[in-house]
C-alpha positions as CSV (number, residue, x, y, z in Angstrom):
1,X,-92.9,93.9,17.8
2,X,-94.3,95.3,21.1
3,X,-94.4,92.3,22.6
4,X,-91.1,91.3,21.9
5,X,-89.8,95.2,23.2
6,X,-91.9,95.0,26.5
7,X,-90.1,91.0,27.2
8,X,-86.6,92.8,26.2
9,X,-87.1,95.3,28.9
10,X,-88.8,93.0,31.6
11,X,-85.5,90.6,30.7
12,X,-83.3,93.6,30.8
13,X,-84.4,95.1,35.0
14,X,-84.4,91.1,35.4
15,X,-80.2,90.6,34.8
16,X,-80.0,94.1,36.6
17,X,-81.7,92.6,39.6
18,X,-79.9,88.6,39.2
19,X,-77.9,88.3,42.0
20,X,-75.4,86.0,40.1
21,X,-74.8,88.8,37.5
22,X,-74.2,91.6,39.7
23,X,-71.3,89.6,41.7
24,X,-69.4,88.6,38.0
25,X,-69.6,92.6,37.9
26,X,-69.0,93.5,40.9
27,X,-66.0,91.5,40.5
28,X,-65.0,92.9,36.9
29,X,-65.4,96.8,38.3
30,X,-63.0,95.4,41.5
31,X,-60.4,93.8,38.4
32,X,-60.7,96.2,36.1
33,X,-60.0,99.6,38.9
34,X,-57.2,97.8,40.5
35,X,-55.3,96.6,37.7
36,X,-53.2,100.0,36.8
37,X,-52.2,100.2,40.3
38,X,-51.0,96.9,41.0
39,X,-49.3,95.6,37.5
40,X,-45.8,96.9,36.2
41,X,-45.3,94.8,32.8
42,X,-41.4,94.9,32.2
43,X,-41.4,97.8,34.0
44,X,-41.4,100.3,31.1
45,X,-44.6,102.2,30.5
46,X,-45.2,100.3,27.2
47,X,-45.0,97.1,29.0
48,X,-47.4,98.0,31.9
49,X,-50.2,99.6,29.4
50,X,-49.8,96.5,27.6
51,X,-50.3,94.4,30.3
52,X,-53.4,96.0,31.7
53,X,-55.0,96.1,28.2
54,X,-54.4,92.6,28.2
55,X,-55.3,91.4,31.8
56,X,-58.7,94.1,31.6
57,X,-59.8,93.1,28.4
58,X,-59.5,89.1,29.2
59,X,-61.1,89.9,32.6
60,X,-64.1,91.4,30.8
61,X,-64.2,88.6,28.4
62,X,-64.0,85.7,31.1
63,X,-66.5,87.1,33.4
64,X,-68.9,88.9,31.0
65,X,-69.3,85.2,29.2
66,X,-69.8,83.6,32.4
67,X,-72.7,86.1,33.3
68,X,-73.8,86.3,30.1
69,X,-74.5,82.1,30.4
70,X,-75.8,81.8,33.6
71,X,-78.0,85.1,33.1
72,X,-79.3,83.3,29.7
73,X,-79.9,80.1,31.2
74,X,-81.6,81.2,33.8
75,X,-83.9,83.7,32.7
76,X,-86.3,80.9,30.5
77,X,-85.8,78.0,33.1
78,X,-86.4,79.6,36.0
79,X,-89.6,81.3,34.5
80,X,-90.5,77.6,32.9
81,X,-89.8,76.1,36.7
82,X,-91.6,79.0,38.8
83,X,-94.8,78.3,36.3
84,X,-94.7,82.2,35.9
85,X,-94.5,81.9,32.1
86,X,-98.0,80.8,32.0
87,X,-99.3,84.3,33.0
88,X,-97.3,85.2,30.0
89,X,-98.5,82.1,27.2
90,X,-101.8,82.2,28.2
91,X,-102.0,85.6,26.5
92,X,-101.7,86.3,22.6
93,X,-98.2,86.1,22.8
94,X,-96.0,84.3,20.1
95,X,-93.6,82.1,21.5
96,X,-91.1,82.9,18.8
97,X,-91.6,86.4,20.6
98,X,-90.8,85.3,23.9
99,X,-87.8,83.7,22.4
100,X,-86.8,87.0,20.7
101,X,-87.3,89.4,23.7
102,X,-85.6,87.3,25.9
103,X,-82.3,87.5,23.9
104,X,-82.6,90.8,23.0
105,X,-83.0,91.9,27.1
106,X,-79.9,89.9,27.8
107,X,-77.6,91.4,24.8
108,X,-79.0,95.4,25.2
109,X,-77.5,94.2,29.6
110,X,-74.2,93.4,27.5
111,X,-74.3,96.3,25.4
112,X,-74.8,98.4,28.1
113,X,-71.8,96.8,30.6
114,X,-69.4,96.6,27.8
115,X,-69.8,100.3,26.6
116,X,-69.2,101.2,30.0
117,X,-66.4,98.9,30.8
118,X,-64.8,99.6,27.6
119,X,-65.2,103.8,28.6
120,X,-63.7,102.4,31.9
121,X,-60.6,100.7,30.7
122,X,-60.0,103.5,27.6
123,X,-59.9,105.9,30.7
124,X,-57.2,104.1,32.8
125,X,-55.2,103.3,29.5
126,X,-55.2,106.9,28.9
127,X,-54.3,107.7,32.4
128,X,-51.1,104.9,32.4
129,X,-50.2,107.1,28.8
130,X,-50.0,110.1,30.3
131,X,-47.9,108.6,32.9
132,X,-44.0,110.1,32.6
133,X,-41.7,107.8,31.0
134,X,-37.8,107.1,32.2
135,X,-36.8,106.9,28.7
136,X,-37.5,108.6,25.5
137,X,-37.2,105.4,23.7
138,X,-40.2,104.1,25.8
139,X,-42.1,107.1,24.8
140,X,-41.9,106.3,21.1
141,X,-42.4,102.7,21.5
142,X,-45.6,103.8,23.8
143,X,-46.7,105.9,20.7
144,X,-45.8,104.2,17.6
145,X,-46.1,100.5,18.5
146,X,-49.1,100.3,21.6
147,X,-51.2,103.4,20.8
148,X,-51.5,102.7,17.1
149,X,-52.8,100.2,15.0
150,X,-50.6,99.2,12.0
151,X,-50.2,96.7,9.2
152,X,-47.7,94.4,8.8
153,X,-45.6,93.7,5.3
154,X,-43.8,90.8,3.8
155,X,-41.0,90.6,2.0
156,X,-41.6,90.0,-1.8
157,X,-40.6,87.2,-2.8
158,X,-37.9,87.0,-5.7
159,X,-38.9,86.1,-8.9
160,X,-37.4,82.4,-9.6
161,X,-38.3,81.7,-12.8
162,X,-35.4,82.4,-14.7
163,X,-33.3,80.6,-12.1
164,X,-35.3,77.9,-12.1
165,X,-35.3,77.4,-16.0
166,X,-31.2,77.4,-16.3
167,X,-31.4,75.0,-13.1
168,X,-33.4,72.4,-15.3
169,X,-31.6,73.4,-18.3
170,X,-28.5,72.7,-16.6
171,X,-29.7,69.3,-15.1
172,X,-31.2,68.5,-18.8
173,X,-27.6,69.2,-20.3
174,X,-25.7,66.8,-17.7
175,X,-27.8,64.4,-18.2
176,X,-29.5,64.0,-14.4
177,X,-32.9,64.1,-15.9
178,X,-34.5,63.2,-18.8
179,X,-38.0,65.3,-20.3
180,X,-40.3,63.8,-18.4
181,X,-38.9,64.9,-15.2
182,X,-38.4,68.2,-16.1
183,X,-42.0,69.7,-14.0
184,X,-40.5,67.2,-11.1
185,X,-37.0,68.6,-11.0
186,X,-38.6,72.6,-11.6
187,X,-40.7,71.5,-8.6
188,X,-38.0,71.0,-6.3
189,X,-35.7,73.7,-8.0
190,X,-38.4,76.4,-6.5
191,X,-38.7,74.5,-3.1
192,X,-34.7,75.1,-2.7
193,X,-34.5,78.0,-3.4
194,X,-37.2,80.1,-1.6
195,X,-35.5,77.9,1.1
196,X,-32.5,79.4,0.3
197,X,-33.9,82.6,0.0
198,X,-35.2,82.6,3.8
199,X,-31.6,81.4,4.9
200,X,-28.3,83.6,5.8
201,X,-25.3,81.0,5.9
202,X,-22.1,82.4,8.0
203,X,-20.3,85.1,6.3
204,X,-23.4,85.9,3.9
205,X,-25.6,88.5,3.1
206,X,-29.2,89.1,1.8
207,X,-31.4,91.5,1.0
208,X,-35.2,91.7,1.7
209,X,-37.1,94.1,-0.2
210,X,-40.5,95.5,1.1
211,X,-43.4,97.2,-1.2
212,X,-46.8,99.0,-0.7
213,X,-45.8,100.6,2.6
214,X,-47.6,103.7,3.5
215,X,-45.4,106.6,3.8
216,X,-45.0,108.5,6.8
217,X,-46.9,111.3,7.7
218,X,-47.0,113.5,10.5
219,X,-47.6,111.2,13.1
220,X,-45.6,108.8,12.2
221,X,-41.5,109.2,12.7
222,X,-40.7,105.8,13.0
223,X,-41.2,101.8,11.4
224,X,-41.1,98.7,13.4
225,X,-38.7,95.9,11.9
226,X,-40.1,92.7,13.8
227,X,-38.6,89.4,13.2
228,X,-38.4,85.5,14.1
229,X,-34.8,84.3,13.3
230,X,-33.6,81.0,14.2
231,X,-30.0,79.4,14.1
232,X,-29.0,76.2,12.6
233,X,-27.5,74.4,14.5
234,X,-28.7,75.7,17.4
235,X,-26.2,78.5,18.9
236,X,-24.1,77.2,21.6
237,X,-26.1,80.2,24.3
238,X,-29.3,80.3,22.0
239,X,-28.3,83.9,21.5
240,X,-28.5,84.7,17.6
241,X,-26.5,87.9,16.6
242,X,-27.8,89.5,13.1
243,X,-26.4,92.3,11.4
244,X,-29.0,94.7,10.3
245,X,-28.2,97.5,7.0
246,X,-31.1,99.8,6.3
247,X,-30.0,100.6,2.5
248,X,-31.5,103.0,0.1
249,X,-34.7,101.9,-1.8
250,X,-33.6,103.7,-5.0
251,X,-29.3,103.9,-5.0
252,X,-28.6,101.0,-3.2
253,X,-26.6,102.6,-0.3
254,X,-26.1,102.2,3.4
255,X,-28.1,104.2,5.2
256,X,-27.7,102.8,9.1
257,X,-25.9,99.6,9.9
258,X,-26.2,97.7,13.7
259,X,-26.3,94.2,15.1
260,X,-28.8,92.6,17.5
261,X,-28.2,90.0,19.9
262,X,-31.4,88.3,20.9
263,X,-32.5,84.4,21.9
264,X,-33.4,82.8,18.6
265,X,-36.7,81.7,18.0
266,X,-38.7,84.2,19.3
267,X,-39.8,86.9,18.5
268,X,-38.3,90.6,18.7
269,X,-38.7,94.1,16.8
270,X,-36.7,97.4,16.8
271,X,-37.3,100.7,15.5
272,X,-36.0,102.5,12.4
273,X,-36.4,105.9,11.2
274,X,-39.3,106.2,8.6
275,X,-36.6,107.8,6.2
276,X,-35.9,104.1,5.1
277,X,-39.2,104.4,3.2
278,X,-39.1,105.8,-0.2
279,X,-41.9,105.5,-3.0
280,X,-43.6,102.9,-0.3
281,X,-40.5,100.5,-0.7
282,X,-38.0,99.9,1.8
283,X,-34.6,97.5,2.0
284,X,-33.4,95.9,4.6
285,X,-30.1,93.7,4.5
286,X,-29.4,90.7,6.8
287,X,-25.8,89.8,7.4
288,X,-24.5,86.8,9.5
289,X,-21.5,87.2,11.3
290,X,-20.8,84.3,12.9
291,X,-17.9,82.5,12.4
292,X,-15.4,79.8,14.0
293,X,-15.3,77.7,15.9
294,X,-19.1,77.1,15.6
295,X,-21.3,78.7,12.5
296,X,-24.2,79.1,12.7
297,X,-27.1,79.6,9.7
298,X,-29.8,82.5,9.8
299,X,-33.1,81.4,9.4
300,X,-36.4,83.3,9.3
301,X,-38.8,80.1,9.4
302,X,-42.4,80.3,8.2
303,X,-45.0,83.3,7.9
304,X,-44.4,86.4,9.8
305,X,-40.8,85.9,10.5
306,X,-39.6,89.1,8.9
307,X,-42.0,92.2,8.7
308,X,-42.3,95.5,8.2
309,X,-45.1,97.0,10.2
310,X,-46.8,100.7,9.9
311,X,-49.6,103.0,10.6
312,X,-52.8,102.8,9.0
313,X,-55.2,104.0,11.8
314,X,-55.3,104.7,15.3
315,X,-56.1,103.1,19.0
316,X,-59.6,104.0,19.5
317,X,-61.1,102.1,16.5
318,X,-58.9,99.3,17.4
319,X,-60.3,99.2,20.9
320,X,-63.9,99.6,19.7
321,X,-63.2,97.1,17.3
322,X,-62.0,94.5,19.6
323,X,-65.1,95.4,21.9
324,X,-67.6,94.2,19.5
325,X,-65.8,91.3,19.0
326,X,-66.3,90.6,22.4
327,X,-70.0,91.6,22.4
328,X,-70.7,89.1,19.5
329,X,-69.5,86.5,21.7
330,X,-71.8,86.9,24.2
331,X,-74.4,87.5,21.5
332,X,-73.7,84.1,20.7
333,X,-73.4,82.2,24.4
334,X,-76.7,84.0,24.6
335,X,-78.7,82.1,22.3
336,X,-77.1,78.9,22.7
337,X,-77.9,79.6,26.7
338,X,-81.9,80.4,25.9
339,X,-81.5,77.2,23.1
340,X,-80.9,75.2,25.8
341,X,-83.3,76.5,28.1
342,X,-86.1,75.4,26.4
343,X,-86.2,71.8,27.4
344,X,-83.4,71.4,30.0
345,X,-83.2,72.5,33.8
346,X,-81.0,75.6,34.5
347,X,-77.8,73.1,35.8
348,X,-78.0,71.4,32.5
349,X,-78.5,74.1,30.9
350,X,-75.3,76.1,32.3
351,X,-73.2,73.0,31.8
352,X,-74.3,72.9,27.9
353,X,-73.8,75.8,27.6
354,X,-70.3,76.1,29.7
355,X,-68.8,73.2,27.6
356,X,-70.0,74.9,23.8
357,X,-68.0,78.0,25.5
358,X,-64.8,75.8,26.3
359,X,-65.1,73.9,22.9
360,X,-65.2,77.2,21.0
361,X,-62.4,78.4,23.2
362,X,-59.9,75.8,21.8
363,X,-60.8,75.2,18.7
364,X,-57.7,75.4,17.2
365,X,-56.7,72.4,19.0
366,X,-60.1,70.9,17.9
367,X,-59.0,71.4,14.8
368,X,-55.6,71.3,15.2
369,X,-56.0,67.4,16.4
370,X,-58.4,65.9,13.7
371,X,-55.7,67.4,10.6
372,X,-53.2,65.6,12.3
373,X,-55.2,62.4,12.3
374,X,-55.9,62.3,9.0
375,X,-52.3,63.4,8.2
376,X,-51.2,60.3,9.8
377,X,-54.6,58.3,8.1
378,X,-53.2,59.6,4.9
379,X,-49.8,57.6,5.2
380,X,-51.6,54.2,6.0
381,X,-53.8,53.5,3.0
382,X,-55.9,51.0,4.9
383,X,-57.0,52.7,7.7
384,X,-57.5,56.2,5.6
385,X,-60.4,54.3,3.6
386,X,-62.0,53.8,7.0
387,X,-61.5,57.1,9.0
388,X,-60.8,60.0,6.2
389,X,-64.3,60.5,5.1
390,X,-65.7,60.1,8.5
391,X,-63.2,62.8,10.4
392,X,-63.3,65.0,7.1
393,X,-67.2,65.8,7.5
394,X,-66.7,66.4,11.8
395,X,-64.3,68.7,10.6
396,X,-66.5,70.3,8.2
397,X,-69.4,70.3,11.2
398,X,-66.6,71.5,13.6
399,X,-65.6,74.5,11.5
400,X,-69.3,75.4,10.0
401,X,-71.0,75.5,13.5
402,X,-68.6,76.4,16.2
403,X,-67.3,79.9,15.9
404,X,-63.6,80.0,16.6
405,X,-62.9,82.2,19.6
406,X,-59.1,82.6,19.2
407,X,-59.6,83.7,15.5
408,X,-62.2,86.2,16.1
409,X,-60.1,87.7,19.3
410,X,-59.2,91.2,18.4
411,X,-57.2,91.6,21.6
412,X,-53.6,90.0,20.8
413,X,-53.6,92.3,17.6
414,X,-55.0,95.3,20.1
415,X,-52.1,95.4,22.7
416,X,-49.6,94.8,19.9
417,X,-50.7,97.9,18.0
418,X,-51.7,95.6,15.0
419,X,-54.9,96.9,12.6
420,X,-57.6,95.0,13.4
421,X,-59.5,94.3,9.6
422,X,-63.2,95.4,9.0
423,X,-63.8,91.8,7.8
424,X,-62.7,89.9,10.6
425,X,-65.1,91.9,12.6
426,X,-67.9,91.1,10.0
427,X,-67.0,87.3,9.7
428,X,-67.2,87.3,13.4
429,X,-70.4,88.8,13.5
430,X,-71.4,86.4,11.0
431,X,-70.0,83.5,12.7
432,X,-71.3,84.1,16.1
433,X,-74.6,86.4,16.0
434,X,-75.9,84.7,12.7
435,X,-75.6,80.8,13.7
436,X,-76.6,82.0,17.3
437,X,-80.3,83.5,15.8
438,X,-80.4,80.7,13.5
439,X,-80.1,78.1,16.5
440,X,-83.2,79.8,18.5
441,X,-85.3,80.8,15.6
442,X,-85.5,77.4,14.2
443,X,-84.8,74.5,16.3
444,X,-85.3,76.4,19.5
445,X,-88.6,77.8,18.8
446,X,-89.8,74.7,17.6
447,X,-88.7,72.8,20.8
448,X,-90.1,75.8,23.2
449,X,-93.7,75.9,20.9
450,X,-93.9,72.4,21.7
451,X,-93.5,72.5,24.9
452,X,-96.4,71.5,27.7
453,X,-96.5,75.0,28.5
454,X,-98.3,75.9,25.4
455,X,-100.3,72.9,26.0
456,X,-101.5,74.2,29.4
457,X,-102.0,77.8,28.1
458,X,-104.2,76.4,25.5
């Protein structure tokens, strides 16, 4: 366990000295000072923190990774190159060891630069808070929707079965269906109407009722109603006007009524008073006003197109959150770099290494791609028989072995003010620092031990 400690500092001074690490930080400190200064956002102080906690945090995760892989490649291939690892085999030294000091020197370099950058970048976000705002609107939207971190509610979903059941019955009665296709015609039944549930024709109403909200405390004077609403057809100027009524969780009455007028199919929130929350339940109703000579349907399409979101916690763990996140991905590019330094040049290496990044980085689209395949395989019987099994187990590879970057990114749900879960931290962790290990305890230790280094040394 010495051992391993004395390589971990050696490896450690070694990236401070690497002439290729200190320009990616160099370059990060240059990013990270100037970007307060130099971006406006929409030109609100929301927008502008929200920018730079975007832009700093993907600077730091961009250049950080590429340090963190040309830092890991190097360090093992230039030693192997230089023939100065021999001074180091040649002495009662494990090579599993070497291995283990050697990653643990580059990640306590990352450790070190992110819990300074992330001190940095808390400090300028801070500093862009305490900014003065043009608006007091702006000031609560800076307070209860970026310096936060919240949860999001659904709707519940109406309970169907009764309707379902006279549906059936009804269909039974008239003769449209016989007994056998009673779990057929209940089947579609549902499907129409939680479509019709999510759908606000012209001159309708419907309510949406929200449970298990957490009710408002002290710091908390306000809810955020965000929502994805579409119009079918598509409105003649894509702009979709909703009428909003906040009603009473327990009598049923009016509480505020307004309309918005926003481009349909993207997404948009507003603010309400926390007073709409009673017993952790709150009601919204969604009215469609439009009319001649072109009517046009409300439609809140697929998950997250209608939620209630509100505090649970605060910025700071948020932020810390997201950080670690990031460190486990280097933890990760790490040990695939010192994997691959132990039986390719340092070029090689990097490029491995580089492309393992990149793959990670989009695999959703990875993933994305193959489903769609055997989507399409499914329809064609013959050619399913051939491909199916075949893209089902690269799938399987694809999503046991390559961590997915874009899930295990804290930073969207960060500059959105969304709470950031304990477990997706841990499954990232798991996902990245675990199979990372694994890779250079196992098949990279046995590659380096067999080496002609240890040959020579012996």
């Amino acid at each position: 366990m010495r051992t391993t400690w004395a390589i971990a500092r050696l490896t450690f001074w070694e990236g401070v000295r690497m002439r290729i690490v200190l320009v990616f930080l160099i370059l990060l400190a240059f990013i990270v000072l100037r970007l307060p200064f130099a971006l406006r956002g929409d030109e609100t102080l929301s927008g502008r923190l929200q920018t730079f906690i975007s832009y700093s945090l993907g600077a730091l995760s961009v250049l950080m990774g590429l340090a963190t892989v040309f830092f890991s490649c190097a360090t093992l291939t230039n030693e192997i190159h230089s023939r100065t690892l021999h001074l180091v085999v040649s002495k009662p030294v494990h090579r599993f060891s070497i291995l283990a000091g050697k990653w643990i020197g580059v990640n306590l370099l990352n450790v070190l630069m992110i819990v300074l950058a992330g001190l940095v970048i808390y400090g300028l976000a801070a500093y862009i808070k305490s900014r003065p705002v043009q608006f007091e609107r702006d000031r609560v939207k800076l307070d209860e929707v970026v310096w936060t971190a919240r949860l999001a509610a659904d709707p519940t979903p109406p309970k169907l079965d009764a309707a379902i059941a006279e549906r059936v019955k009804a269909m039974l009665e008239q003769g449209r269906i016989d007994e056998s296709q009673q779990e057929a015609a209940a089947k579609e039944v549902r499907r129409d109407l939680e479509q019709e549930w999510v759908r606000v024709p012209p001159g309708q109403a419907r309510e949406y009722e929200f449970e298990g909200l957490a009710p408002p405390d002290m710091r908390q004077d306000v809810y955020q109603v965000r929502f994805k609403a579409r119009g079918i057809p598509y409105p003649i100027d894509e702009m979709l006007e909703i009428g909003w009524v906040i009603l009473d969780p327990k009598t049923g009455a009016p509480m505020d009524e307004f309309r918005t007028h926003e481009r349909h199919g993207e997404v948009h929130q507003f603010l309400v008073r926390s007073t709409i929350v009673k017993d952790g339940r709150a009601v919204l109703g969604v009215y469609n006003p439009s009319g001649p000579p072109k009517p046009v349907t409300i439609y809140f399409e697929g998950d997250e197109s209608l939620q209630i979101l509100y505090r649970v916690g605060n910025f700071e763990p948020n932020l810390a959150k997201s950080m670690l996140m990031i460190l486990f991905r280097l933890a990760f590019l790490s040990a695939v770099g010192l994997f691959f330094g132990t039986f390719v040049s340092f070029p090689v290496a990097c490029f491995c290494v580089l492309s393992v990044y990149l793959f990670c980085l989009g695999m959703p689209w990875w993933m994305e791609a193959v489903q769609s395949h055997l989507t399409i395989a499914g329809s064609q019987p013959k050619s399913a028989t051939i491909f199916d099994p075949f893209l089902r187990v690269v799938k399987f590879v694809m999503a046991a072995l390559f961590p997915d970057f874009q899930a295990y990114d804290g930073v969207g749900r960060l500059i959105d003010g969304i709470y950031i879960p304990t477990r997706v931290v841990l499954a990232s962790a798991a996902h990245t620092i675990l199979y990372g290990v694994a890779l250079l305890a196992l098949p990279g230790w046995m590659i380096f031990r067999s080496r002609e280094i240890a040959q020579a040394a012996a």
